[in-house]
C-alpha positions as CSV (number, residue, x, y, z in Angstrom):
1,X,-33.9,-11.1,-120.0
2,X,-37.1,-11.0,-117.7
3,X,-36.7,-15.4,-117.9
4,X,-33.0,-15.4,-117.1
5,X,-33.8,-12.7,-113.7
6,X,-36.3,-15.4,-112.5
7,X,-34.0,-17.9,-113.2
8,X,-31.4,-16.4,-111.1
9,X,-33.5,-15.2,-108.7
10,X,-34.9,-19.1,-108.3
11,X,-31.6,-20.1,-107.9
12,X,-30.9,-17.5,-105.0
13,X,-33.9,-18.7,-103.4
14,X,-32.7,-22.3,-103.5
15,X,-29.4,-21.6,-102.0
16,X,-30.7,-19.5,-99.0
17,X,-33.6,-22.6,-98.7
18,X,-30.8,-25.0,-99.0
19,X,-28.9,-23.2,-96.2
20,X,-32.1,-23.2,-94.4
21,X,-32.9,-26.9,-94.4
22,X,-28.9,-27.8,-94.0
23,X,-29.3,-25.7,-90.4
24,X,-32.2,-27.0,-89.3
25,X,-30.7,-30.3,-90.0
26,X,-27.7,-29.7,-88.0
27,X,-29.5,-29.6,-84.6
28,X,-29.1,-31.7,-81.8
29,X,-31.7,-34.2,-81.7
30,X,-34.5,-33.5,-78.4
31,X,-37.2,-31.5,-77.6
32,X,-37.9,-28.7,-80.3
33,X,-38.0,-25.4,-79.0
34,X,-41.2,-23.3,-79.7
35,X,-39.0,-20.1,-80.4
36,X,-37.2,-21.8,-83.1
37,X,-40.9,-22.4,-85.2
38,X,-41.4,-20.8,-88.4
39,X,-44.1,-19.1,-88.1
40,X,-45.0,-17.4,-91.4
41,X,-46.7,-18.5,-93.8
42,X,-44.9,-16.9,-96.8
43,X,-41.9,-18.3,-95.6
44,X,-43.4,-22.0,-95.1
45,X,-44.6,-21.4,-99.1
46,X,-41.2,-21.3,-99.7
47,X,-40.0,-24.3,-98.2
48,X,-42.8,-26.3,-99.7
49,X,-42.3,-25.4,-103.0
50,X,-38.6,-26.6,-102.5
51,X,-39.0,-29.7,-100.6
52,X,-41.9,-30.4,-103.4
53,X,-39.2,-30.4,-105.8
54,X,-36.1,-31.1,-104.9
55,X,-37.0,-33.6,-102.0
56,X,-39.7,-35.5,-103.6
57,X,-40.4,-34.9,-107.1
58,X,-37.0,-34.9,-108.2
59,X,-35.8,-37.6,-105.8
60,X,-38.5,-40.2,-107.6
61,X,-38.7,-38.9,-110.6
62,X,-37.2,-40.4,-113.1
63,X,-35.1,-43.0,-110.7
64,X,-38.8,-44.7,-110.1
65,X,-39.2,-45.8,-113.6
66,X,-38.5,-49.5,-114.2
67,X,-37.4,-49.8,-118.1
68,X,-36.8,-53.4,-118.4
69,X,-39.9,-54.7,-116.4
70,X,-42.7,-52.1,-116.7
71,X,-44.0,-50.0,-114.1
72,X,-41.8,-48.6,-111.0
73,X,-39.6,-49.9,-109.0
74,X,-40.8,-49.8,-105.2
75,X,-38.0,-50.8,-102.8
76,X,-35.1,-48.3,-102.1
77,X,-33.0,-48.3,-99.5
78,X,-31.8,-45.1,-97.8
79,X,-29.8,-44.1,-100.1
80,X,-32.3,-44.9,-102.5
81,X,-29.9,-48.1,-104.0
82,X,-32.2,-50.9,-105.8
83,X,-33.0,-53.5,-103.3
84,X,-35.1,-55.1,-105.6
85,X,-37.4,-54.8,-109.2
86,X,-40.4,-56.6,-107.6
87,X,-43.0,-57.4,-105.4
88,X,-45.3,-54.9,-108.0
89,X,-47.8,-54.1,-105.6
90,X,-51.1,-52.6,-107.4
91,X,-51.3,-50.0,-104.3
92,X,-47.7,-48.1,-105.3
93,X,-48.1,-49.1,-108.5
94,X,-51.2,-46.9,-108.5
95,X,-50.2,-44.0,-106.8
96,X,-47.3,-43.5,-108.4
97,X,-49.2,-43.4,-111.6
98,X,-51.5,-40.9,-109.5
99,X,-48.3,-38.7,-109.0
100,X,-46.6,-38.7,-112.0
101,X,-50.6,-38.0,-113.9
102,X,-50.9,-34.6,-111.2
103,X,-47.2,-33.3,-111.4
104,X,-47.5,-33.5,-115.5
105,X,-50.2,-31.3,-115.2
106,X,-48.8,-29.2,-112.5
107,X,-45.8,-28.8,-114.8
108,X,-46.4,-29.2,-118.3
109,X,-42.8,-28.4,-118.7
110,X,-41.4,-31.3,-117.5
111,X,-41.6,-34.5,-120.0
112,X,-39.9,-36.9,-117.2
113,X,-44.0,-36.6,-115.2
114,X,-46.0,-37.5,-118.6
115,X,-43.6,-39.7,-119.9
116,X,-43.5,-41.7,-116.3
117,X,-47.3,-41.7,-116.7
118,X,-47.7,-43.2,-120.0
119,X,-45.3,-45.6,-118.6
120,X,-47.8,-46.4,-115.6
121,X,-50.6,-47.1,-117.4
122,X,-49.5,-49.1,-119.6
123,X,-48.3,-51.5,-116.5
124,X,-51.9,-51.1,-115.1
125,X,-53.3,-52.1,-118.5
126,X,-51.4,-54.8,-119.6
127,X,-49.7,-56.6,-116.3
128,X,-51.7,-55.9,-113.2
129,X,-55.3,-56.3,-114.6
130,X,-56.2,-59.9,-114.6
131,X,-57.8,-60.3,-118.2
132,X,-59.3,-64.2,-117.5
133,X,-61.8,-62.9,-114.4
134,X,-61.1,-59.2,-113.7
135,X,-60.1,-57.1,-111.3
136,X,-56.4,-56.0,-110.7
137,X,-54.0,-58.2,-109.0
138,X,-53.0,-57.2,-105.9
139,X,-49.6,-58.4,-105.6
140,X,-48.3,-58.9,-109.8
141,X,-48.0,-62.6,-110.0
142,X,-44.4,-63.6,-110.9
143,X,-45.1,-66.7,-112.8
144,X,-48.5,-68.8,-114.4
145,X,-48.4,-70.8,-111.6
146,X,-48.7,-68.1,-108.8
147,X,-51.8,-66.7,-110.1
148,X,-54.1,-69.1,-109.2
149,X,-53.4,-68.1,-105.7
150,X,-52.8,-64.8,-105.7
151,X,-55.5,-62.7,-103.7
152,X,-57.6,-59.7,-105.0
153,X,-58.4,-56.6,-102.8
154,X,-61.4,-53.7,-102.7
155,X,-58.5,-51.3,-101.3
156,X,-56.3,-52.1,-104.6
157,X,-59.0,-51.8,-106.7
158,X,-59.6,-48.6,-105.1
159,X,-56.5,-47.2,-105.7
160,X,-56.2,-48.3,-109.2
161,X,-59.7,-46.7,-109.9
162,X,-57.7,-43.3,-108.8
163,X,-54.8,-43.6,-110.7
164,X,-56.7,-44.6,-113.8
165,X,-58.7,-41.5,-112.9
166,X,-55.6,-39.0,-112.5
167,X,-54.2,-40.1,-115.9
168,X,-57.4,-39.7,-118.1
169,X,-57.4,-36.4,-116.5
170,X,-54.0,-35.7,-117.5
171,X,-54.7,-37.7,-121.8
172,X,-58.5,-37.6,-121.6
173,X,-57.6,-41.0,-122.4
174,X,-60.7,-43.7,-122.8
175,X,-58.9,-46.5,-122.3
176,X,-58.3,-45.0,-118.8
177,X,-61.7,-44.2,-117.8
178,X,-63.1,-47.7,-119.1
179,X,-60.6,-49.5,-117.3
180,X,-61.3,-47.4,-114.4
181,X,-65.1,-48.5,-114.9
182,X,-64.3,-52.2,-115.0
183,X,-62.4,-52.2,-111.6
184,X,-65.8,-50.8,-110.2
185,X,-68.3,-53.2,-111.6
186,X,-65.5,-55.7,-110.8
187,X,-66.1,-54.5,-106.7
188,X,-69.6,-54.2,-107.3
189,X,-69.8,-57.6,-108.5
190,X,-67.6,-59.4,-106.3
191,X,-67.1,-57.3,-102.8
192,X,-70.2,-55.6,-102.5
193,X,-72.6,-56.2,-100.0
194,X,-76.0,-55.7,-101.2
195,X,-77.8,-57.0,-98.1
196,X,-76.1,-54.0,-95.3
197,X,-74.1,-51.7,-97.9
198,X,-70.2,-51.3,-97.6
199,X,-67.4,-53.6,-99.0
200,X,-65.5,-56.3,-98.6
201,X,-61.7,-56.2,-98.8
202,X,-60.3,-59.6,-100.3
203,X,-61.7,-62.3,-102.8
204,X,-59.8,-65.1,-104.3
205,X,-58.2,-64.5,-108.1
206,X,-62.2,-66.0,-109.2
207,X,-63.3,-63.2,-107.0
208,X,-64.8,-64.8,-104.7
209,X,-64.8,-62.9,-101.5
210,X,-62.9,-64.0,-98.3
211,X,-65.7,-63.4,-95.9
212,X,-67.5,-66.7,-98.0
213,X,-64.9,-68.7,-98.8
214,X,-64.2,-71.8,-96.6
215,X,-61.0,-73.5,-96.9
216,X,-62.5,-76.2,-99.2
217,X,-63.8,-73.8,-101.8
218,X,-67.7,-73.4,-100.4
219,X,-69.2,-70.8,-99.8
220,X,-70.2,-69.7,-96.1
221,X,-68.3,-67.6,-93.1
222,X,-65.5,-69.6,-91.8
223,X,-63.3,-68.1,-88.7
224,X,-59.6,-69.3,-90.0
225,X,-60.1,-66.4,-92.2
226,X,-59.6,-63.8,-89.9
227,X,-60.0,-60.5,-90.4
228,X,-60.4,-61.0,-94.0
229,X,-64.4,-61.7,-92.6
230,X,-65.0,-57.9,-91.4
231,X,-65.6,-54.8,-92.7
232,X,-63.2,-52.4,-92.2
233,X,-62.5,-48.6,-91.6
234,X,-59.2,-48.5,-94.0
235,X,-60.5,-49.8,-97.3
236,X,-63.8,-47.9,-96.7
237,X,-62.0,-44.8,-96.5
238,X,-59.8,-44.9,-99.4
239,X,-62.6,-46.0,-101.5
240,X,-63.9,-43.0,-100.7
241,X,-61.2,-41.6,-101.1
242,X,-61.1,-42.8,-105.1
243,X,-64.8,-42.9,-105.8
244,X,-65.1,-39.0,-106.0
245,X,-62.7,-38.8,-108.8
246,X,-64.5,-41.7,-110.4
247,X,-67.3,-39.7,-110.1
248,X,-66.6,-36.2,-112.1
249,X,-65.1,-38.3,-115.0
250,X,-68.4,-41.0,-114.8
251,X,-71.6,-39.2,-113.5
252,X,-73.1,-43.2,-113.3
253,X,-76.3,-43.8,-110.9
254,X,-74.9,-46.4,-109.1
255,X,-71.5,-45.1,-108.4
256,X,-73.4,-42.3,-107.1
257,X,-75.2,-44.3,-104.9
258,X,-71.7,-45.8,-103.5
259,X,-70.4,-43.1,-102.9
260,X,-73.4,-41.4,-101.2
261,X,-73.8,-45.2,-99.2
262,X,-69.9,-44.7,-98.2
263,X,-70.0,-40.8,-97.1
264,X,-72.6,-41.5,-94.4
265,X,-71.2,-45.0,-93.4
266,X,-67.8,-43.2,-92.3
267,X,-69.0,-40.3,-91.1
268,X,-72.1,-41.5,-89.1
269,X,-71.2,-45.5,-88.6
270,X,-67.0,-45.7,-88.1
271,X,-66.9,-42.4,-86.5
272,X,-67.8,-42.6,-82.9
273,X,-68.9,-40.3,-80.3
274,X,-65.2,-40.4,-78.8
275,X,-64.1,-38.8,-82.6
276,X,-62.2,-41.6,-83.8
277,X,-62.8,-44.0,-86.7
278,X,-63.5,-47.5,-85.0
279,X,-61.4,-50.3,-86.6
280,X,-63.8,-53.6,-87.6
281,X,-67.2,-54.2,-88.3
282,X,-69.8,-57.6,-88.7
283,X,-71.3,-57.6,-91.9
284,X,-74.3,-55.9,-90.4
285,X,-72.3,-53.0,-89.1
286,X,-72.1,-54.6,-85.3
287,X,-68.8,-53.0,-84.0
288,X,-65.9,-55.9,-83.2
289,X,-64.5,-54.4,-79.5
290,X,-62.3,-55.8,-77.4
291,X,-63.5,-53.3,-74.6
292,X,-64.6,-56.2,-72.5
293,X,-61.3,-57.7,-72.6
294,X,-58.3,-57.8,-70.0
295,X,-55.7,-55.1,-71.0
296,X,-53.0,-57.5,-71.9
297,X,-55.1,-59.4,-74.3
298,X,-55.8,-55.8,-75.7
299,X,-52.3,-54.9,-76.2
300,X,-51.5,-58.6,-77.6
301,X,-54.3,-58.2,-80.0
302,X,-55.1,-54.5,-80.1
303,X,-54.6,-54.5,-84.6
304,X,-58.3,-55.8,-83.7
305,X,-59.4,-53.0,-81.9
306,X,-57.3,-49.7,-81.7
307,X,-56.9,-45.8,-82.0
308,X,-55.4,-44.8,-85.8
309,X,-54.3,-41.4,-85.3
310,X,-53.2,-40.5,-88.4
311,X,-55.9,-41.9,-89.8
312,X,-58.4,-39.9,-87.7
313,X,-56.9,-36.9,-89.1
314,X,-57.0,-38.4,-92.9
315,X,-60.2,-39.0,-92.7
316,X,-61.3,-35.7,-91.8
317,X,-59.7,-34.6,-94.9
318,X,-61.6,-37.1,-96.9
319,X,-65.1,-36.6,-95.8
320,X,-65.0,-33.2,-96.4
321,X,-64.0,-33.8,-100.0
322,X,-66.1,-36.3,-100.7
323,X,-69.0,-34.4,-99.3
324,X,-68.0,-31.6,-101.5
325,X,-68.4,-34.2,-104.4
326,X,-72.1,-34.8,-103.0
327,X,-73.1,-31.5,-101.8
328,X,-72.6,-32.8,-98.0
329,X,-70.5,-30.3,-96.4
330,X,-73.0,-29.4,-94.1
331,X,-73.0,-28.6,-89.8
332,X,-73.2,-32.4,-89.5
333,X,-69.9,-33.3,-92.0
334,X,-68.0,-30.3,-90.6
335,X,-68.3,-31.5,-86.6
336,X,-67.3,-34.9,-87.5
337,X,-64.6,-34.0,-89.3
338,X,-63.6,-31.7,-86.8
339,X,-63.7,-34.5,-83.7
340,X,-61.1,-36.5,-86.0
341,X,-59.0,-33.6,-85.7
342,X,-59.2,-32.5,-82.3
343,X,-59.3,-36.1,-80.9
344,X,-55.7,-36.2,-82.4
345,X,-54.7,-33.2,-81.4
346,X,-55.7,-34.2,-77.7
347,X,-54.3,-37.8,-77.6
348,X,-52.3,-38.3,-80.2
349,X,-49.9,-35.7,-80.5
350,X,-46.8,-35.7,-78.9
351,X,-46.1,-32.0,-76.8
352,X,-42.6,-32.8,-76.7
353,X,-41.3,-33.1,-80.1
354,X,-44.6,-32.4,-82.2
355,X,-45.5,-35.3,-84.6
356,X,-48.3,-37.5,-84.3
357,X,-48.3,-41.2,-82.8
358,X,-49.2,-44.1,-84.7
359,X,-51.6,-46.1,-82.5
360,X,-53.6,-45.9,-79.5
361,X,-56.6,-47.6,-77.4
362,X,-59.2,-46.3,-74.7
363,X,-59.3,-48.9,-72.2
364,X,-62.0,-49.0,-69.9
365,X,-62.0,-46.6,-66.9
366,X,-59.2,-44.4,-68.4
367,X,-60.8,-41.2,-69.4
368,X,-57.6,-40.8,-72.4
369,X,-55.8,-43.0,-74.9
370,X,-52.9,-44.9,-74.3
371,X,-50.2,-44.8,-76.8
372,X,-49.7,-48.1,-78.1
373,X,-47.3,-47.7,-80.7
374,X,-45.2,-44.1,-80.2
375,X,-43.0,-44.2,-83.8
376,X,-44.6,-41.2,-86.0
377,X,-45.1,-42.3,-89.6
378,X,-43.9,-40.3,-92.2
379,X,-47.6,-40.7,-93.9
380,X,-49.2,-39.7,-90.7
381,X,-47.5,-36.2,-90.1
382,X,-48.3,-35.6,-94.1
383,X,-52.3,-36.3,-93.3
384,X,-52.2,-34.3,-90.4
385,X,-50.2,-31.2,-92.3
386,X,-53.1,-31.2,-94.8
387,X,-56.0,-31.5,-92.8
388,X,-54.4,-29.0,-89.6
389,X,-53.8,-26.4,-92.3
390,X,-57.2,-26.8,-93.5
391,X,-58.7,-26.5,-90.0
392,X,-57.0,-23.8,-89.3
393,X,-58.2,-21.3,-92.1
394,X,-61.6,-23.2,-91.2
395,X,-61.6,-22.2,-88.0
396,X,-59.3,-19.1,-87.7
397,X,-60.7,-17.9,-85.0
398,X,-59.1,-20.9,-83.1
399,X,-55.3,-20.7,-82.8
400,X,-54.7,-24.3,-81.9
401,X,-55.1,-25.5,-85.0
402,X,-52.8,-23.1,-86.9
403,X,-49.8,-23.8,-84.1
404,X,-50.2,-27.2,-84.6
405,X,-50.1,-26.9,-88.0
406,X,-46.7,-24.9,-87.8
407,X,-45.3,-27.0,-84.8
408,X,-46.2,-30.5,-87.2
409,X,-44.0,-28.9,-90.1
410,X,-41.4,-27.6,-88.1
411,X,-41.1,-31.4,-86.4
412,X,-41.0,-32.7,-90.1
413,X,-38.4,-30.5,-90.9
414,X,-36.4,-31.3,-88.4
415,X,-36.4,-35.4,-88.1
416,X,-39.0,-36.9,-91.0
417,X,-37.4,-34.9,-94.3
418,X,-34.0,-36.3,-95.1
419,X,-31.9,-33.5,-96.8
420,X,-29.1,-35.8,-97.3
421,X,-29.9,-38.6,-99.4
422,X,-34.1,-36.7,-100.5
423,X,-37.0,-38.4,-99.6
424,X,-38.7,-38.7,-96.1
425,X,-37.6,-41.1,-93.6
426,X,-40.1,-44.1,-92.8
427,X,-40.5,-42.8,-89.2
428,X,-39.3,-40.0,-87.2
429,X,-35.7,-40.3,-86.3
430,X,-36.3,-38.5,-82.6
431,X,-38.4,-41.9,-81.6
432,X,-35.4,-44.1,-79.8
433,X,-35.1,-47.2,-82.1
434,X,-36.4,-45.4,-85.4
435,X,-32.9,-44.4,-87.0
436,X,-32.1,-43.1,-90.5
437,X,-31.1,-46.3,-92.7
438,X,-35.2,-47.9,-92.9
439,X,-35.9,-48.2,-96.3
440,X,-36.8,-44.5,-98.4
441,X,-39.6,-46.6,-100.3
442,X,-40.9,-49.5,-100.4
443,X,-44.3,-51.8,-101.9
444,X,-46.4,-49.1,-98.8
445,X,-44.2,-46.0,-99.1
446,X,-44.5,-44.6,-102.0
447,X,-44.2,-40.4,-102.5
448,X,-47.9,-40.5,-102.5
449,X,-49.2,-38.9,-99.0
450,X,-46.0,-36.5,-99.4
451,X,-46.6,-35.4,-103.0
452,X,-50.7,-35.0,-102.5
453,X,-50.0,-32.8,-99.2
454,X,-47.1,-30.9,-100.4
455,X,-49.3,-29.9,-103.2
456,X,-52.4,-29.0,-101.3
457,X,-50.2,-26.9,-99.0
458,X,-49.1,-24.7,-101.9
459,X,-52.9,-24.1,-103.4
460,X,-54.1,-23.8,-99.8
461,X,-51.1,-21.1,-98.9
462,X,-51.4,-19.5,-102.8
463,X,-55.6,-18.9,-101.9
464,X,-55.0,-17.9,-98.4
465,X,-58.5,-19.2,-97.7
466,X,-60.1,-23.0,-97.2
467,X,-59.9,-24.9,-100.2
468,X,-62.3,-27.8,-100.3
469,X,-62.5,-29.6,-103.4
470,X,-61.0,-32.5,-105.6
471,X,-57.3,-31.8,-106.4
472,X,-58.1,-31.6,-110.2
C-alpha cells in the first residue's frame, strides 16, 4: 500500500511539474522578469529531479544505444530523428558511457543504465582503442585505409580514462581500470612534456605528437601545424578533469605527480590576474597574445586569443575537485576559483535575459570584455548552474551568487530546456539567429554537462551545505 501512495503521489507531482514547465514555456520570448524567478530551493529540487528524468535521462536513454554498430549513436536532430550512425567520436562515446556508468548506480532499478553501460564498454574496448600502437582513436576509423591517417588526441584520451573510470566503478570491472591505465601511459609516453610539464593535444595514429611532426614525417616544430604546436587551457582542464577519478581507483606515483603538475598549472599558470583561463601557451609556458595586435585582426583571429566564459566558470568547479583529490582546497585554490566565477558574473553574463555568453576578449585600453560571440551554449549555462550553486552555499553570506544561481535556471527553463521534443536546445532560443530546429545531439553534445549538473544540483540541494568531492 505505502509503494502504490508514493507512486501516486510521484505521479501528482509530475503533472503539477508538467503543468509547470508547459507554462513557463508558453511565454512570450524577451526580457525575463525578476518577479517571475523561482526562488526556492525545495521547489527548484523538484524541477531537477523531473527534468533529470524525463528531459534527459529518459530522452537518451535507451534511444542512444546503437544495436547494429556498437556504441551510441550521436547525431539527432530536433526531434531527436537519426541523422546518421557515425562519425563515433571517442569524446561522446566516452561520456555517454560516463552517464549511463553514474545513472546505473544512481538507480539500480533501472536495467536500460547498466545494460547501456556494458554496451559502452565494450565499444571502447574492442572498436575505439587502436590495438597495433595504442591509444584511443579519436574519430573511429570507417575503413583499414583511413586509419593510417586518423589523428590521436590527449583530450580523447582524457575522456576515455573517465568513462573507463565511471564503469569500473559501477562492475569493479579490471578490464576497465587496465584499459583506463593504458590510455595514461599511452599520454605519458606520447603527449607528455617532460622538459616544462603539461601535455600535448594531438599525435599522429604512431603517436607521434603534432607539435614534432613536420609534414615529411621528421621530427622538429613546423608552423603549418597550427595550433596543434601549443599547449592549451581546454585539454589541460579536462585532463584534470579525468585524472582525479583515475586517481581513487589507481593510487600510482606518477599519476599523482600529474595530477599534482596539472592542479597548479591551471590554477597558478592559465589563470590570470584578470580571473580568466588564458587560451594558448609555448611549450615553455610563454603565453600566445594577440594583445599587441589591431582589434580587427583580434576579432578575425580571436579562437587564438579569447575570453571562454563558460569555461571560466567550469574550471572553478574543477580545481576545487581536483584539489579535494590532493588535499589543495586551501585560501589560494578557493580565490582562484572564485575570480573564475566572479569574472563571469561581471562580463559574461547577460542582465537582460540571464544566461551566460560564449566568448569574449579584453582589448587594450577597455577596462571590460567585449562580447565576441553572444549565443549562450547549452553546456555553458549547465557549468555555470553547478559551480554558482556551489559558490553560493560557499559564500552565503554573498547574495549574488545565489540570485545568479536562481536567475541562470530560471533562464534555462525558460529558452535552453525543450519540453516539447526533451533534451536541451544547442543554444538559447532568445539569441536572434539561434532558433529551435539545431541539432538535440550531436559527435560534441552529448547529455554529459546536463546529466553531471543535474545530478550535482540534487546532492548539493539534498545536503543543503557545499559539497566538494568526486561524484562517486
Amino acid at each position: 500500500m505505502k509503494e502504490n501512495n508514493n507512486n501516486r503521489l510521484f505521479l501528482v507531482l509530475s503533472v503539477i511539474i508538467s503543468l509547470f514547465f508547459v507554462t513557463t514555456c508558453s511565454q512570450e520570448q524577451g526580457k525575463i522578469e525578476t518577479e517571475k524567478f523561482v526562488q526556492n530551493d525545495s521547489t527548484i529540487k523538484q524541477e531537477v529531479k523531473y527534468t533529470l528524468k524525463k528531459n534527459i535521462l529518459d530522452t537518451w536513454f535507451p534511444r542512444i544505444i546503437d544495436e547494429e554498430n556498437g556504441g551510441f549513436y550521436t547525431q539527432f536532430n530536433y526531434k531527436w530523428e537519426l541523422d546518421s550512425a557515425y562519425p563515433k567520436m571517442i569524446v561522446s562515446q566516452a561520456r555517454d558511457l560516463w552517464v549511463a556508468s553514474l545513472a546505473a548506480q544512481k538507480y539500480p532499478d533501472r536495467s536500460k543504465f547498466s545494460e547501456a553501460a556494458h554496451h559502452g564498454f565494450k565499444f571502447l574496448k574492442n572498436r575505439m582503442w587502436d590495438e597495433k600502437y595504442g591509444g584511443f582513436y579519436f574519430i573511429l576509423p570507417t575503413s583499414e585505409e583511413k586509419k593510417e591517417s586518423v589523428i590521436k588526441r590527449a583530450y580523447g584520451n582524457a575522456f576515455a580514462i573517465l568513462g573507463l573510470s565511471g564503469y569500473y566503478s559501477l562492475t569493479k570491472n579490471e578490464e576497465a581500470k587496465d584499459l583506463a591505465i593504458k590510455a595514461f601511459r599511452w599520454m605519458e609516453e606520447n603527449l607528455y612534456d617532460s622538459t616544462y610539464g603539461g601535455y600535448y593535444d594531438k599525435a599522429t595514429r604512431k603517436g607521434i605528437s603534432y607539435a614534432n611532426k613536420r609534414s615529411d614525417g621528421s621530427v622538429g616544430l613546423l608552423e603549418d601545424i597550427g595550433t596543434a604546436k601549443y599547449k592549451d587551457f581546454n585539454s589541460t582542464i579536462n585532463i584534470l578533469t579525468a585524472f582525479p577519478y583515475l586517481y581513487r581507483i589507481w593510487k600510482d606515483k606518477t599519476l599523482e605527480k600529474r595530477l599534482t603538475e596539472l592542479f597548479h598549472i591551471v590554477r597558478d599558470t592559465m589563470t590570470n590576474d584578470k580571473g580568466y583561463l588564458n587560451t594558448y601557451f609555448e611549450k615553455d609556458w610563454e603565453l600566445i597574445s594577440l594583445k599587441d595586435s589591431s582589434d580587427q585582426y583580434i576579432k578575425n583571429n580571436y579562437s587564438m586569443d579569447n575570453i571562454s566564459f563558460g569555461s571560466n566558470i567550469e574550471t572553478a568547479f574543477i580545481l576545487l575537485e581536483a584539489g579535494d583529490v590532493l588535499g589543495l582546497n586551501n585560501k589560494e585554490t578557493h580565490k582562484t576559483a572564485k575570480s573564475l566565477v566572479d569574472h563571469t558574473l561581471q562580463y559574461g553574463f547577460d542582465d537582460n535575459y540571464a544566461g551566460i555568453y560564449y566568448t569574449g576578449y579584453h582589448f587594450k585600453g577597455d577596462p571590460k570584455p567585449t562580447v565576441l560571440e553572444d549565443r549562450k551554449s547549452w553546456w555553458c549555462q549547465a557549468e555555470g548552474l553547478r559551480s554558482l550553486l556551489l559558490h553560493s552555499y560557499l559564500y552565503s553570506n554573498n547574495d549574488e551568487y545565489k540570485t545568479a544561481f536562481y536567475r541562470l535556471w530560471d533562464y534555462t527553463k525558460n529558452y535552453i530546456i525543450d519540453q516539447k521534443y526533451g533534451g536541451w536546445y544547442h543554444n538559447g532560443i532568445d539569441v536572434e539567429g539561434y532558433d529551435k530546429k539545431q541539432q538535440k545531439a550531436s559527435k560534441w553534445k552529448s547529455c554529459f554537462h546536463t546529466f553531471r549538473t543535474l545530478e550535482y544540483m540534487l546532492r548539493m540541494l539534498d545536503s543543503g551545505e557545499p559539497v566538494i568531492g568526486l561524484t562517486y
